[in-house]
C-alpha positions, 0 to 999 in steps of 0.5 A: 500500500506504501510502495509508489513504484512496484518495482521498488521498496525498502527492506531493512533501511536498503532500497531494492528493486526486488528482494534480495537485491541491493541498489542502493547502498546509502545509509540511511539516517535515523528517524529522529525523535519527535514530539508534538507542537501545541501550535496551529495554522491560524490562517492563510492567504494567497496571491496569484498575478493578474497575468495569465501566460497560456501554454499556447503562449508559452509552446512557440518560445520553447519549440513544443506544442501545446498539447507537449507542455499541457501533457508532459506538465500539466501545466495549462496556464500559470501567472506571470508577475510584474510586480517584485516579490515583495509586493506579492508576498505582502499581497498574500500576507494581508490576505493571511493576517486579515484584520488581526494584530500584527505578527511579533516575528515575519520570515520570509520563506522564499528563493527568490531574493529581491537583492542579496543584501539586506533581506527580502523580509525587510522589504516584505515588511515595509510593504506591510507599512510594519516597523520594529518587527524582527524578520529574516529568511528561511532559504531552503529552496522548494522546501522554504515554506515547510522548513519555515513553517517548522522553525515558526512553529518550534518557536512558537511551541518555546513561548519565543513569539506568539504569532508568526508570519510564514511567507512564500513569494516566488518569481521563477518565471524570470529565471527560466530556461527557455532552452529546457523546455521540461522546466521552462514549461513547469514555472509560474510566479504567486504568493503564499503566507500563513499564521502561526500561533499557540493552540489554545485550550480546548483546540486540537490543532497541532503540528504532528511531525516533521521530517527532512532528509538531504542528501548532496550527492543530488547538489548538482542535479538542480541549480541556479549557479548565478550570484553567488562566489561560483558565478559572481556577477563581477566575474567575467567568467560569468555567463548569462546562462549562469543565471537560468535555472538547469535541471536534470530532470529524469536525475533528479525524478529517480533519486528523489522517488524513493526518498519520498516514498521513505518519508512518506512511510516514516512518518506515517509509521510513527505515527501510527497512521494509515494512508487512508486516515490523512484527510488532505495531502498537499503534496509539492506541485512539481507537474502533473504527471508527478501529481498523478502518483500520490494516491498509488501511496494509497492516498484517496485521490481526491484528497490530494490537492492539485492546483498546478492545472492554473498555476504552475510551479511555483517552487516554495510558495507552491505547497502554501498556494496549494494549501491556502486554495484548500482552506479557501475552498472550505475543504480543510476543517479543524483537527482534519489530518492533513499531510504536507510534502515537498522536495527541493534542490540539495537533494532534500525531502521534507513532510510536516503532518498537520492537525488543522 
């Protein structure tokens, strides 16, 4: 019921592609110990650019046809921001803090910067109209919002703040590769943000578990090489390709396959669940065919949310997207179980399992 790929499974901490027979002889790490966090997602909000780029638009500039991308991706339409990324991850945060007090601490749960220095959240907050408000960034690149949620959270469980402001504001659009048409198919740009405060008494609300694994043998499989010491913009070695997203697809697909699956049994395991107890899962939205194989972990298909039809990928803010289009449509209900995945360059892979 576990097993996504039938050709595959995990014996004794070893892949193997059938019994007996090791293909994979990493170590595993060990599950590390967990407890639950008395904290809930008090609210969420997105943001989608007015501007809608249709995969009939897209498929002459990439050399496919539209029936390829809307086929290979899923991907039907997605937004195009004119806006920088501050503008649209205020734009989601007013949306998840309503007309409720401001937050004591923001993170800004993003890969796209809007300079290197100082850091996004400052220009999140300013546009905010906020002062006085610490605030810095979690940069985990498609894992962002989930590694963010998970650091708010554990703050808020220590008493450190009250009400946290997670956001997720991505423009990847401008870094696509139009010569990689498998990726230059997939990006869009929005917005996302939750709110973070303590469960109080008498609620269910919590946050289960948490788990994350990377392995940096897949470092190269994904990248944007540009601004950093590798590829300083200063240096004339530098190319303008340096500063478009790559990635090796099929690489990545097969490495980062059984680690999800791993991490999907782990942490259900632990928590004594069954795939058919989670009543929504928020998976990564990486493309639709990618989509297409959550529920053979035994997931109720419609269960799974999919919003990648309209918005692409719109890489970290895609699984808060995801969830604030859930909460929105009245599916998500307080003390649901609800199971948020991700996966991200590095290679890592990540779960958050929810009490709503």
């Amino acid at each position: 019921m576990f097993n996504l790929f039938r050709d595959s499974h995990d014996v004794g901490g070893v892949v193997v592609d059938r019994p007996g027979v090791a293909t994979d002889l990493e170590p595993r790490v060990a599950p590390s110990s967990h407890r639950a966090l008395r904290v809930k997602v008090a609210s969420t909000g997105f943001y989608a650019p007015p501007r809608v780029e249709t995969a009939a638009e897209l498929a002459p500039r990439i050399g496919r046809s539209e029936e390829w991308i809307v086929t290979s991706t899923g991907v039907q339409e997605r937004r195009i921001s004119e806006e920088p990324v501050e503008v649209m991850g205020a734009h989601a945060a007013r949306a998840a803090l309503g007309s409720g007090r401001p937050p004591d601490l923001i993170i800004n749960a993003s890969t796209s910067a809007r300079q290197l220095i100082p850091d996004t959240s400052v220009f999140i907050q300013d546009q905010l109209g906020f002062e006085g408000i610490p605030s810095y960034s979690v940069h985990a690149t498609c894992l962002s919002f989930l590694v963010g949620l998970h650091n708010a959270a554990a703050l808020v469980a220590a008493g450190a703040y009250h009400r946290v402001l997670v956001v997720s504001a991505e423009a990847g659009s401008v870094a696509r590769n139009l010569a990689e048409p498998e990726s230059a198919a997939l990006l869009g740009d929005g917005a996302a943000a939750a709110v973070l405060e303590p469960t109080p008494e008498g609620e269910a609300s919590e946050i289960l578990d948490f788990l994350m694994t990377t392995w940096p043998k897949g470092a190269s499989l994904t990248e944007l090489r540009g601004a950093g010491q590798r590829c300083h913009p200063n240096d004339a070695r530098t190319r303008p390709e340096d500063n478009l997203f790559r990635m090796d697809g099929p690489s990545v697909y097969k490495m980062a396959r059984r680690r999800v699956v791993g991490l999907v049994q782990a942490l259900l395991s632990r928590n004594g669940l069954r795939p058919d107890e989670v009543d929504w899962v928020v998976p990564p939205q990486a493309s639709g065919p990618a989509l297409e194989l959550v529920p053979r972990l035994g997931f109720r298909a419609e269960r799974v949310v999919n919003i990648i039809r309209h918005y692409g990928n719109c890489v970290a803010a895609s699984v808060p997207m995801a969830l604030a289009h859930a909460a929105a449509a009245g599916h998500l209900q307080r003390g649901n179980r609800v199971l948020l995945l991700g996966s991200g360059a590095g290679l890592s892979v990540a779960g958050a399992l929810l009490r709503w």
